[in-house]
Residue, then its C-alpha position, 0 to 999 in steps of 0.5 A: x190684202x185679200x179678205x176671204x168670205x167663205x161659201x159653199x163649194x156648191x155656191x158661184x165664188x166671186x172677186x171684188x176689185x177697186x182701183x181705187x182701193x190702194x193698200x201699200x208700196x210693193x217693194x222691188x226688193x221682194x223679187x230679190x235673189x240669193x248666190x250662196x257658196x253651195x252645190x253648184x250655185x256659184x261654181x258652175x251656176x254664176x261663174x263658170x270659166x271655160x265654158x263656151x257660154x261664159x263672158x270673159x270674167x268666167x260669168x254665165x251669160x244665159x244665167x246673166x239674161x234670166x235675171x235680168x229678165x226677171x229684173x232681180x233687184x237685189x241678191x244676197x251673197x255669200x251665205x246662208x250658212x257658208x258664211x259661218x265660216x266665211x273670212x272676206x279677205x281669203x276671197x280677195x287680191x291675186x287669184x293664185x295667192x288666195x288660200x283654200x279653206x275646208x268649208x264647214x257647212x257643207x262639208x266641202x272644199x272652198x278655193x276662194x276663186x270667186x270672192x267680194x270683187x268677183x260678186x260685186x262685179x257680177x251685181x254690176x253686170x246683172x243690174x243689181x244691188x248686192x246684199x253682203x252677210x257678216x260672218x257672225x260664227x267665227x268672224x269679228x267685228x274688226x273683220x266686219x268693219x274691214x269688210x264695209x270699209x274695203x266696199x263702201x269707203x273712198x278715204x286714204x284708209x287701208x282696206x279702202x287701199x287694199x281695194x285700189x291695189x286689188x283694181x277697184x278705184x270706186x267704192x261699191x256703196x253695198x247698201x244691205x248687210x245682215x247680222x249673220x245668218x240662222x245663228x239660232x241653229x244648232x246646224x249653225x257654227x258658232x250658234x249662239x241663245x238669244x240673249x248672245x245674239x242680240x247683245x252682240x248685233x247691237x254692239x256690232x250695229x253701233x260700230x258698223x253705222x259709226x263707219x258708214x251710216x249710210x248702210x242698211x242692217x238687217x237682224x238674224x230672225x228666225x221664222x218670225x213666231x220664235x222667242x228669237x224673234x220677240x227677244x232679239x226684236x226686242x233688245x235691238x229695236x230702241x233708239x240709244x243710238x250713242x255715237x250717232x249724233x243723238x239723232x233719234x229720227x234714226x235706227x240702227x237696224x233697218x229690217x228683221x229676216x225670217x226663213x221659212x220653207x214649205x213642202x209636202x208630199x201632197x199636193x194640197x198641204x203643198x200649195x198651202x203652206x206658204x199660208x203658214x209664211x204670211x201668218x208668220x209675217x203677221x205675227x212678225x210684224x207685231x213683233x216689231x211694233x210690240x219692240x217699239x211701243x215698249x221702248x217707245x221708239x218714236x213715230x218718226x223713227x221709220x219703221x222696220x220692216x221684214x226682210x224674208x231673206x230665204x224662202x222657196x219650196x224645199x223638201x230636204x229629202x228630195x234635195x239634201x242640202x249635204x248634196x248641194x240641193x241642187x237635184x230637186x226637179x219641180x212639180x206644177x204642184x211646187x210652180x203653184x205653191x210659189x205663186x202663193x208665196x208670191x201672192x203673200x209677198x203682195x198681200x203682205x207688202x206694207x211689212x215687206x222690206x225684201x225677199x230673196x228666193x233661195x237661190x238664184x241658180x242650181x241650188x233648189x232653184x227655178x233655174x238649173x244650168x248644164x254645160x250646154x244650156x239652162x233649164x227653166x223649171x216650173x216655178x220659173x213661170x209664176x216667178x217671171x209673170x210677178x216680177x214683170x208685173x206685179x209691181x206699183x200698190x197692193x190692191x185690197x180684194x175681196x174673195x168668197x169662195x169655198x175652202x180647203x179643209x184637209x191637213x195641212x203642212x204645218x198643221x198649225x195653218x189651221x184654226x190660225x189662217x184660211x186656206x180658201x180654193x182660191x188664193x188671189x192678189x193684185x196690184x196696179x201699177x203706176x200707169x194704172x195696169x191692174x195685174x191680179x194673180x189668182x192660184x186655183x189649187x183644187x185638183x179636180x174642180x174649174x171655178x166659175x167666177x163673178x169679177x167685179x170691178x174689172x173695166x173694159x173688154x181687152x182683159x189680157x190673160x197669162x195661164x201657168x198650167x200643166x197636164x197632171x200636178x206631177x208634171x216637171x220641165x226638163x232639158x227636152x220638154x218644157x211642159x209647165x210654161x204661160x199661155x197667153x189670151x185675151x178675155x172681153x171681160x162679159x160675164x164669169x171667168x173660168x179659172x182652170x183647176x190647178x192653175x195661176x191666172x194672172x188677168x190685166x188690164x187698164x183701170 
């Protein structure tokens, strides 16, 4: 949490800090990925056999060693909106004998050469947790469960059976599974209102926790400040949980997903925006408690929490998604908007369960493969520097600075948030390293800043910058990457325009 007092421009800004000051549990799970079948995210982005630099299951192993640099915790898979369409069981058995399918979201062929054990298998190596969403477009609850049960079951049951003959003695233990995926969209195959909708997740819920009750569900949201999200949140957050022993101290769903993307062809509404996302967590974390109090779903009952499952910097008219969005080549402008995504993932963390930068590898993504290599695009950096370091509690920071006051994309952000010069987060680790990410998006303007609170004379200082707000990494020049420093911690600290500042050290 950061309270903003704004100044003039022309006053010295300040940032308050206590170690102290503990807000909430950072979730691992917001550092989490997404793999869609889409462009060249899985064929040619994750699995590529053939290729020199590929193991011998046909996984890219320089893909392999970023992700687990950036220690991905979790990765969602197949779709987004491929899994409208998506039947689990053509992607299973003998390579040869699984059938090719027209493939209706971006209007492609599907061979179904990398399936379930393929991307589970992968989630093995990478030292992650898989995140499975079900078909809800022309898929079926028998489908459904059959999936669950070929993943997690260990009984003498067929698809459980079905697993050992394709080679898996183990269950898998997929632990998250989502209700479908945007079937709010009219883009969406099978879109359904509402009232369809969450008829037909709470049904699905109760059938699904009946088999493994151990699974997490997670609801198709909207933006989180939709009539969707209020009347879906509504109808499936309650405890009439029949067929589950009566146990009230549980929930059929775990967690409610929103998807947002910003961009703009400005820099300052471009770095801006994500302000719109954490205005929408609030709101959806309202929503959640409004959903409870009036079905008075009891305290002890644990509560939802917000599972932001595709968020990035996306402008579909640099990188058409009927393309593959895979061409979208990222600015400093882009690497400063993504680390205030990331400073509200902090900031919001008492209401985030997980997020999943979409996506992991090609498809509007800070890593981009090629045959011989892989490139780390400018929103690489802040993505690595967070997910090494920002981890443990929320710190609350106090920031007074000057403020954007110009347009802003959407233009809703203002009257509804702030949009200060400044955009700060922080959090300490369970060693007691206090980590505080400060984003300066002013164009022009270095700001001078009194701190206060931080202690002791070895401040280690990581700098994402660049030469001009227009500046891209590409495969023979890495111009946007973090420079590291040391600061002794005596009097202001000069945060340079147009950069993420992340300053450590020991409370």
């Amino acid at each position: 949490m950061a309270a903003f007092t704004k100044i003039l421009d022309t006053e010295e800004p300040s940032i308050s800090i206590n170690a102290s000051h503990k807000i909430s549990k950072i979730n691992d799970n917001i550092y989490g990925g997404f793999t869609e079948h889409m462009g060249r995210c899985i064929y040619g982005g994750i699995y590529d056999p053939g290729n020199p630099l590929s193991d011998e299951n046909g996984f890219r192993k320089d893909v392999i060693e970023a992700l687990q640099e950036l220690k991905v915790p979790v990765v969602r898979y197949p779709g987004g909106n491929f899994v409208a369409t998506y039947h689990w069981l053509d992607g299973v058995g003998p390579k040869d004998q699984r059938p090719p399918r027209p493939e209706l979201a971006w209007l492609g062929l599907e061979t179904n050469e990398f399936g379930t054990d393929e991307f589970l298998h992968w989630c093995e190596v990478v030292r992650t947790e898989p995140y499975l969403a079900l078909n809800f477009g022309t898929g079926t609850l028998d489908e459904a469960l059959g999936w669950v049960e070929y993943c997690n079951s260990s009984a003498n049951t067929y698809y459980a059976n079905l697993r050992r003959k394709n080679g898996r003695e183990k269950p898998y233990n997929v632990k998250y599974w989502a209700l479908g995926n945007e079937m709010w969209g009219p883009w969406q195959v099978g879109q359904m209102t509402k009232e369809d909708y969450a008829k037909r997740a709470y049904q699905w819920a109760k059938a699904l926790k009946l088999l493994d009750p151990s699974i997490q569900l997670i609801l198709c949201g909207q933006d989180g400040y939709s009539t969707w999200d209020s009347y879906v949140l509504k109808e499936c957050i309650r405890c009439d949980i029949h067929g589950l022993g009566g146990d009230t101290t549980a929930s059929l769903i775990s967690m409610h997903s929103i998807h947002i993307y910003t961009a703009s062809s400005e820099h300052l509404p471009n770095a801006t925006a994500p302000r719109s996302a954490e205005r929408a967590i609030e709101i959806t974390a309202g929503l959640i408690d409004l959903a409870r109090i009036e079905n008075k779903v009891p305290p002890t009952v644990p509560r939802q929490t917000i599972c932001f499952d595709e968020w990035n910097v996306w402008d579909p008219l640099r990188a058409p998604g009927e393309q593959g969005a895979e061409e979208n080549r990222y600015t400093l402008s882009d690497a400063l908007a993504v680390s205030i995504w990331l400073n509200v993932f902090i900031r919001q963390s008492r209401y985030i369960g997980m997020a999943n930068i979409a996506q992991s590898v090609n498809v509007i993504s800070p890593l981009v493969t090629t045959k011989s290599g892989i490139l780390k695009q400018t929103t690489w950096w802040p993505l690595l520097l967070f997910s090494k370091y920002m981890r443990g509690h929320t710190l609350a920071v106090n920031v007074r600075c000057g403020e954007y006051e110009g347009p802003t994309m959407p233009v809703w952000i203002r009257g509804t948030i702030e949009t200060p010069w400044l955009d700060v987060s922080a959090a300490i680790s369970d060693d007691g390293m206090i980590s505080m990410a400060v984003v300066n998006i002013h164009e022009t303007k270095d700001f001078s800043v009194r701190l206060d609170g931080i202690e002791g004379s070895d401040v280690q200082v990581y700098t994402v910058s660049g030469r001009d707000i227009n500046v891209v990494n590409t495969s023979d020049s890495c111009e946007v990457g973090i420079t590291e420093s040391t600061w002794d911690g005596a009097n202001s600290f000069s945060f340079p325009k147009l950069s993420l500042t992340m300053l450590r050290w020991k409370s």
